[in-house]
C-alpha positions as CSV (number, residue, x, y, z in Angstrom):
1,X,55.4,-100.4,106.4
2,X,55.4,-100.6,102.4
3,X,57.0,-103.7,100.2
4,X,57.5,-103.7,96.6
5,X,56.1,-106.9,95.0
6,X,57.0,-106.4,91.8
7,X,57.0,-103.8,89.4
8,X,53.6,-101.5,89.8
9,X,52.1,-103.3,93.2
10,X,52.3,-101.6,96.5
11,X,51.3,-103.7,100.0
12,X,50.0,-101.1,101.9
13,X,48.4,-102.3,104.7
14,X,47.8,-105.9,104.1
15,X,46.2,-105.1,100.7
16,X,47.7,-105.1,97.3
17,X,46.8,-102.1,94.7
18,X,47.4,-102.0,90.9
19,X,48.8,-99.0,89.6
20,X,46.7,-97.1,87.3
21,X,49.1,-98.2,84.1
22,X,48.1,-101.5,85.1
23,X,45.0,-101.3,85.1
24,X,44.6,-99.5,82.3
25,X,46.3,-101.9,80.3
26,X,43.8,-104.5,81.8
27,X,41.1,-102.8,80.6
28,X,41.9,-102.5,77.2
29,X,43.5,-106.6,77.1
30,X,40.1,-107.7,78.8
31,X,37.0,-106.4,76.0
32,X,40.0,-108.1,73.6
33,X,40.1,-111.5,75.4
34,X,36.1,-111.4,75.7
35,X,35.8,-110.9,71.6
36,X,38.5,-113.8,71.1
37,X,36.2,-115.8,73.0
38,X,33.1,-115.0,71.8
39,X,34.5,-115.0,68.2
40,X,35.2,-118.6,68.7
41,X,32.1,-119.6,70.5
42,X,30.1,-118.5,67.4
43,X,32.9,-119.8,65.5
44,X,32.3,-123.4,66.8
45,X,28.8,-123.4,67.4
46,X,26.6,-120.7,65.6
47,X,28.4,-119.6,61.8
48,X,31.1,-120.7,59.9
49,X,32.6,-119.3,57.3
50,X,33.3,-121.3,53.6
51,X,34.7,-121.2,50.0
52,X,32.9,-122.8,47.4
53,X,35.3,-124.7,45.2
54,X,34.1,-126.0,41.9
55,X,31.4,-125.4,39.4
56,X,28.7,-128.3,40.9
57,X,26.5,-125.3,42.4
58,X,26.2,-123.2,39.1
59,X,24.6,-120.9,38.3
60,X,23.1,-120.3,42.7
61,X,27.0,-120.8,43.5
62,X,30.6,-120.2,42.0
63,X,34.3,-121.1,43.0
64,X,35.8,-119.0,44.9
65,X,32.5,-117.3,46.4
66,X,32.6,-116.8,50.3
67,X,29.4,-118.2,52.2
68,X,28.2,-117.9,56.2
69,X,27.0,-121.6,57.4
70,X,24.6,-121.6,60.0
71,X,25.5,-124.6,62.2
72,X,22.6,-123.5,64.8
73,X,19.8,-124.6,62.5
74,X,19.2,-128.0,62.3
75,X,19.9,-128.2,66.9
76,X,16.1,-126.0,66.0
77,X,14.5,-128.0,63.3
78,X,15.1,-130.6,60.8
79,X,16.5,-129.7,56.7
80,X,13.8,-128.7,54.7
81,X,14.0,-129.4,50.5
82,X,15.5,-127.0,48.3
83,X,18.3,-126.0,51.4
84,X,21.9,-126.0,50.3
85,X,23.6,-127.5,52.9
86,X,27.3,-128.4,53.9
87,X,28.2,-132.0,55.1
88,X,31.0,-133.9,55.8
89,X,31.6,-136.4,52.7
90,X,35.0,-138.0,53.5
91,X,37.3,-137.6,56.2
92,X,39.1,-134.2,54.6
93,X,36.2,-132.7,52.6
94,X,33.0,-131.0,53.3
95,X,30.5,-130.6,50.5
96,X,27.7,-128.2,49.3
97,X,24.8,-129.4,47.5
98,X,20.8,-128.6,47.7
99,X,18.6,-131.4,50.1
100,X,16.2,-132.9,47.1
101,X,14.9,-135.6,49.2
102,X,13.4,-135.7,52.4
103,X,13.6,-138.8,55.0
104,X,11.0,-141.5,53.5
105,X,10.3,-139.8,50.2
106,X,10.8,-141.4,46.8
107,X,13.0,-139.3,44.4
108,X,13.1,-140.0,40.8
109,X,14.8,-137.7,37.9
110,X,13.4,-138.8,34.5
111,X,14.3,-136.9,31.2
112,X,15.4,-134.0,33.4
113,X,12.4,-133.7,35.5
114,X,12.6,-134.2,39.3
115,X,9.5,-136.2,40.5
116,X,8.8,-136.2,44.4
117,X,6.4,-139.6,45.5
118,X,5.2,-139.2,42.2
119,X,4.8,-135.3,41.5
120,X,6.2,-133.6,39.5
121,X,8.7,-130.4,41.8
122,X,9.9,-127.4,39.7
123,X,13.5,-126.5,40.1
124,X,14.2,-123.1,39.4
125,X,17.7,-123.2,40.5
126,X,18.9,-126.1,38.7
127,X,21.3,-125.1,35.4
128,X,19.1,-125.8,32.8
129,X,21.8,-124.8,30.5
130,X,23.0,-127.9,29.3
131,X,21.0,-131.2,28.4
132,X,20.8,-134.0,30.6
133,X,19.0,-136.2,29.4
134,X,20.7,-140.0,28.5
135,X,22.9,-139.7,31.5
136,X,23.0,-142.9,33.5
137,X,23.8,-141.4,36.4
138,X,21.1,-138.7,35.7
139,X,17.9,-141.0,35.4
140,X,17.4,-143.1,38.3
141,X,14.8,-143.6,41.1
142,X,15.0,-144.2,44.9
143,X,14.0,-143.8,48.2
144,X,15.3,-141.6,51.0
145,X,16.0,-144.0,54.0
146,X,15.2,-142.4,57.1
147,X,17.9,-140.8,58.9
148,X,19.3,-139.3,55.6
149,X,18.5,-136.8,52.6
150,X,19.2,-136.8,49.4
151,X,21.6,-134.3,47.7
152,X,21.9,-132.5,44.5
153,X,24.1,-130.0,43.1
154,X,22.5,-127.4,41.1
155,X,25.1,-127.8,37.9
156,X,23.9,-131.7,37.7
157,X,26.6,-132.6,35.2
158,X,29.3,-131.4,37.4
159,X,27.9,-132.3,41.1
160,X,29.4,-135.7,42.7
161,X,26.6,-135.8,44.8
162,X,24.1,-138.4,46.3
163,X,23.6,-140.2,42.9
164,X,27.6,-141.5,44.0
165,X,27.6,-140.6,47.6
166,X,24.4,-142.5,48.6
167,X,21.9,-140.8,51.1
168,X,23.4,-138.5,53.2
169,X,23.6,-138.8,57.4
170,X,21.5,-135.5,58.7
171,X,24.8,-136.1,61.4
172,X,26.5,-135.2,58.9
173,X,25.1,-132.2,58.2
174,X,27.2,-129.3,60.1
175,X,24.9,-126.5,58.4
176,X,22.5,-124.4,56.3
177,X,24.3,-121.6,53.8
178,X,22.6,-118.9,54.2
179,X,24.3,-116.1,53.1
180,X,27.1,-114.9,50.0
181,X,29.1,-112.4,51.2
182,X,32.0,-112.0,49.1
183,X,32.5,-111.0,46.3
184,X,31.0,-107.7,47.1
185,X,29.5,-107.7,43.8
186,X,27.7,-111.2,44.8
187,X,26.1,-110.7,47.8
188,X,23.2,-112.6,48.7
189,X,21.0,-114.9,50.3
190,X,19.9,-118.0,49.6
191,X,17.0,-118.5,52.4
């Protein structure tokens, strides 16, 4: 004896069957719910995707460039110097800036020089393009407490960075920037 249960299932026998529309349709819903979830899995946990606002990264970043965050990265190892990283600096705001100072390490700036425990560190990536020197919030020295680094945008005259934020959490870290991938005509990577 056959019952309809519904539109497209047949009891035949004590077992149900789905019709062949049905399960066609299945088929093509389920490799769609599989990419929603692993599209938010790396989402949350592995990349993120962010616009840099502003001119404090100049001349490595500009507004309105498009980067990939690698949130993985620091779960493996611990910020090196010279990564530009984005942290959570108030409640609303994430920021990007370049790690300087390491846990434990001294950091002084003097007449536009960066000094690490004493040494002298090249910057390469630091805009050079205007002169520094005679700001009070430029010149200063201090030490990295542990738990924290210190951060720098590249563009030093525009960067609110650790010289007002203080020493950053690495908690508050949520990743490396790794990559520029839009503009097109921008592309690049910064590891």
């Amino acid at each position: 004896m056959d019952d309809k249960l519904g539109k497209g299932l047949v009891v035949k026998g004590g077992t149900i069957k789905m019709s062949q529309k049905k399960r066609k349709s299945w088929g093509m819903i389920t490799p769609l719910i599989l990419a929603i979830i692993l599209a938010f899995v790396i989402r949350i946990f592995v990349f993120e995707q962010i616009m840099v606002e502003g001119a404090s990264m100049q001349p490595t970043l500009h507004s309105h460039e498009y980067a990939l965050v690698n949130k993985l990265i620091y779960r493996i190892k611990k910020p090196q110097r010279f990564d530009v990283v984005v942290f959570h600096a108030e409640a609303n705001a994430n920021y990007i800036k370049r790690v300087i100072g390491l846990p434990g390490e001294t950091i002084e700036y003097k007449q536009d020089v960066l000094y690490v425990n004493g040494k002298k560190v090249d910057e390469p990536f630091s805009n050079k393009d205007v002169t520094l020197t005679g700001l009070s919030t430029y010149n200063f020295k201090t030490k990295v407490p542990k738990g924290t680094v210190f951060v720098l945008g590249d563009n030093r005259r525009e960067s609110h960075d650790s010289r007002n934020l203080g020493p950053i959490p690495i908690a508050q870290i949520v990743g490396r920037t790794d990559f520029v991938f839009w503009p097109l005509k921008d592309i690049k990577s910064l590891i």
